[in-house]
C-alpha positions as CSV (number, residue, x, y, z in Angstrom):
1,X,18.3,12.3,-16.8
2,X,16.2,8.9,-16.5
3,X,17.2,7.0,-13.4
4,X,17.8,3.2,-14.0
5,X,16.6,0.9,-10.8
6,X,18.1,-2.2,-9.8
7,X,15.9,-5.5,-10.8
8,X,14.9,-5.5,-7.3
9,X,13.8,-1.8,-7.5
10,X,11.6,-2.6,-10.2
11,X,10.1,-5.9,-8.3
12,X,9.3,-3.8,-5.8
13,X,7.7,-1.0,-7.0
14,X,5.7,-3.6,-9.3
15,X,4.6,-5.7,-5.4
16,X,3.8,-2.1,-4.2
17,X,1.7,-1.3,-7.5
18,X,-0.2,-4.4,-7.4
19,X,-1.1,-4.2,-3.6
20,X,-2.5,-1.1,-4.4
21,X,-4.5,-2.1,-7.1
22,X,-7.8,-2.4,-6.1
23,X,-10.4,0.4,-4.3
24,X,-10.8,-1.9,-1.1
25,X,-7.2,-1.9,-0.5
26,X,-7.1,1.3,-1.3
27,X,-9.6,2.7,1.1
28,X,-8.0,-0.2,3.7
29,X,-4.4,1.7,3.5
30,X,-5.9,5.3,3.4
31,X,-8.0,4.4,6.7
32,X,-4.8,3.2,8.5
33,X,-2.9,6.0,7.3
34,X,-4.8,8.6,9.0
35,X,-4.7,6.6,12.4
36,X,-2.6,8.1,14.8
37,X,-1.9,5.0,16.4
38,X,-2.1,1.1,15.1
39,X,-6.0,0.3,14.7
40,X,-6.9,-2.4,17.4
41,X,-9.8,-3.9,15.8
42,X,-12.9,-5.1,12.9
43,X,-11.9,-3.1,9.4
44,X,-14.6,-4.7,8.4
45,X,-16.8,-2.7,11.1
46,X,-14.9,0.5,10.2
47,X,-15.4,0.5,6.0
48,X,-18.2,-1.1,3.9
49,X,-16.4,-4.4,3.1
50,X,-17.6,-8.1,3.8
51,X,-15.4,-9.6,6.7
52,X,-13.7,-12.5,4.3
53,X,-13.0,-9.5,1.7
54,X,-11.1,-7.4,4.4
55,X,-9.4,-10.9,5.6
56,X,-7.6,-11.3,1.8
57,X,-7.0,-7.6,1.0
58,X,-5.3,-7.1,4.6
59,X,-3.2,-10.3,3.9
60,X,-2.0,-9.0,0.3
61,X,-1.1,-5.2,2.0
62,X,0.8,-7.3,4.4
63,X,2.7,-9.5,2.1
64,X,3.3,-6.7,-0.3
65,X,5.0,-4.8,3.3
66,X,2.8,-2.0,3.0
67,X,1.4,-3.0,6.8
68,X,2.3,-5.3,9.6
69,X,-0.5,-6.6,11.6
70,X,-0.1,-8.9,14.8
71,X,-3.1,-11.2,16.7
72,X,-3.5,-9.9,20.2
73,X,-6.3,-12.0,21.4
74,X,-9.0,-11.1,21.0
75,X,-7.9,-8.2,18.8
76,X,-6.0,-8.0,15.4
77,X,-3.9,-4.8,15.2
78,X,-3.0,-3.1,11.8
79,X,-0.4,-0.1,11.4
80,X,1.2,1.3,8.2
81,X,4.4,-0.4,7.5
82,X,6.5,3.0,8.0
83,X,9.8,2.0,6.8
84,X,8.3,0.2,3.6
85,X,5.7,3.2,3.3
86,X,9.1,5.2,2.6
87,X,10.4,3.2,0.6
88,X,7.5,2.8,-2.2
89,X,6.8,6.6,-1.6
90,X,10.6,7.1,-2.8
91,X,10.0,4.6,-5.5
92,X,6.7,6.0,-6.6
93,X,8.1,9.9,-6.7
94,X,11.2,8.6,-9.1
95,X,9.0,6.7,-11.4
96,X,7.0,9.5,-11.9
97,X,9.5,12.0,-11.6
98,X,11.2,10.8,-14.8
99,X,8.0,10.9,-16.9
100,X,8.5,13.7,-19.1
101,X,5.2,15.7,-19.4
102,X,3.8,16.8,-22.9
103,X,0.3,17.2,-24.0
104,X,0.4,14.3,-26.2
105,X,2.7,11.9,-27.5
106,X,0.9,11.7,-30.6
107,X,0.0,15.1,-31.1
């Protein structure tokens, strides 16, 4: 049975899916991930990504609510959004959950 999601289900999972749509904010999202605390510091100094480039990725992960970030001077800290991480994981396994599986669709 295909589930149906709310208008605001859908929004979401599209923010989510767009946030993630690019390698750098990829690779920005599966570095924080693996931290087993928030990362005090440079991402730029961490992965191969020019500092201004970090600066706008970070800022679309963190409107999208995939992570929070705070200024404590003279450090930025970044941590997975954890209740928002759950919530486009859930969205995520439905969406592909209800794709039924062939070998083709035109075959």
């Amino acid at each position: 049975m295909i589930q149906k999601n709310s208008p605001d289900q859908e929004e979401q999972i599209a923010r989510f899916a767009k946030a993630m749509g690019h390698p750098a904010r990829m690779a920005i999202l599966r570095f924080l991930a693996a931290q087993d605390s928030c990362f005090f510091g440079d991402i730029h100094e961490v992965l191969p990504i020019a500092k201004a480039t970090v600066s706008q990725h970070l800022k679309e992960l963190k409107d999208a609510g995939l992570i929070q970030g705070e200024i404590e001077t003279p450090k930025v800290r970044y941590c997975i959004n954890h209740a928002n991480w759950a919530v486009a994981r859930n969205l995520f396994d439905g969406f592909f959950r209800n794709c039924k599986t062939k070998d083709s669709c035109c075959g």
